[in-house]
Structures are given as C-alpha cells and as structure tokens.
C-alpha positions as CSV (number, residue, x, y, z in Angstrom):
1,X,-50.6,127.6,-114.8
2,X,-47.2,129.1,-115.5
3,X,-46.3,129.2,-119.5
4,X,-43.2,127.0,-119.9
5,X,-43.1,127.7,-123.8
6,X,-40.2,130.9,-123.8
7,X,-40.9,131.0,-127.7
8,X,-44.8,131.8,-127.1
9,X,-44.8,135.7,-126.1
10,X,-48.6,135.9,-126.6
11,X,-49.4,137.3,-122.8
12,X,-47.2,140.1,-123.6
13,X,-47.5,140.7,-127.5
14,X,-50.4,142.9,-127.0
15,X,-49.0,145.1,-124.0
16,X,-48.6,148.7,-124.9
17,X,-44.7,149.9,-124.8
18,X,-44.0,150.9,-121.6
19,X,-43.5,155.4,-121.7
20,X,-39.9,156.8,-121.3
21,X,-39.2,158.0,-117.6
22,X,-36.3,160.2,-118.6
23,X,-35.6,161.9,-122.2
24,X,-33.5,160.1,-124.7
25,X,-29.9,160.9,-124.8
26,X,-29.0,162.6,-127.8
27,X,-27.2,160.8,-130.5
28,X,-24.0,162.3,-130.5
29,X,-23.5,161.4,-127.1
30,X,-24.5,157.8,-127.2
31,X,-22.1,157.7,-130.3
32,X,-19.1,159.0,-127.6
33,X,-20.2,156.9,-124.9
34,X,-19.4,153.8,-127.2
35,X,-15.8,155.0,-129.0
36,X,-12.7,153.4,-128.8
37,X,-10.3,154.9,-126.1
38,X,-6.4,154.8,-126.6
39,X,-5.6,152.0,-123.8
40,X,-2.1,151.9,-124.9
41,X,-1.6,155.4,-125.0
42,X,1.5,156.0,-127.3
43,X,1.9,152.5,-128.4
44,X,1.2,153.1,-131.9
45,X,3.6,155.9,-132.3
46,X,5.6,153.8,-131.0
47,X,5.3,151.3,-133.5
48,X,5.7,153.6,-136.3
49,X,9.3,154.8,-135.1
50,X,9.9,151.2,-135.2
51,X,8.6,150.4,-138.4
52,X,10.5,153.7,-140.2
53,X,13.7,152.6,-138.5
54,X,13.6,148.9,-140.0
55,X,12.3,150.3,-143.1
56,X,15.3,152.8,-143.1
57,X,17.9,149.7,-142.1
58,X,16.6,147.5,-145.6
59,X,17.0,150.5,-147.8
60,X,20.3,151.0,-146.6
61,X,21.4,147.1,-146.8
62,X,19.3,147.3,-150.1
63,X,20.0,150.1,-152.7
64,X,17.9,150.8,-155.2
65,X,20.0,149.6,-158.8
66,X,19.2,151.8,-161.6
C-alpha cells in the first residue's frame, strides 16, 4: 500500500544521506553565482545627473537667506 500521508517521512527518516558525486563548489563562487548584475547598465548614473540637476535648479530658485 502506497503512503498517502506527505507529512509522515518515516520510510525515509532513517536512509543514510546520499554521498556527493562531484566536489562542492567553493564558497566564493556560489556567492558570485547568486549577485546582482547591472540590468540597466548606466541607469543609475543616469539618475544621479538628474537628481544633481534638479537639486542645482531649487538652489538657484531658492537661495540660502543668511
């Protein structure tokens, strides 16, 4: 009879783990493998030119009064 129950893992809880068939990839490439890439390549700089530019516009339509 097939077990039904997916919360009852007894035919497996005893089972040995099953031995690594190649060697572990070292963690400083698994870190790479898994960082952020620049999919908008120049879009941020992009958006700091803008940003400086307004910012330059309000401090010219708003001086500083001392």
């Amino acid at each position: 009879m097939i077990n039904t129950n997916h919360n009852d893992y007894s035919d497996i809880i005893g089972l040995p783990r099953p031995k690594l068939s190649h060697p572990r990839m070292p963690r400083s490439q698994r870190a790479a493998q898994f960082a952020s890439f620049d999919a908008l390549q120049g879009y941020g700089d992009e958006i700091e030119e803008t940003a400086a530019e307004h910012a330059a516009r309000f401090d010219a339509a708003n001086p500083l009064s001392e």
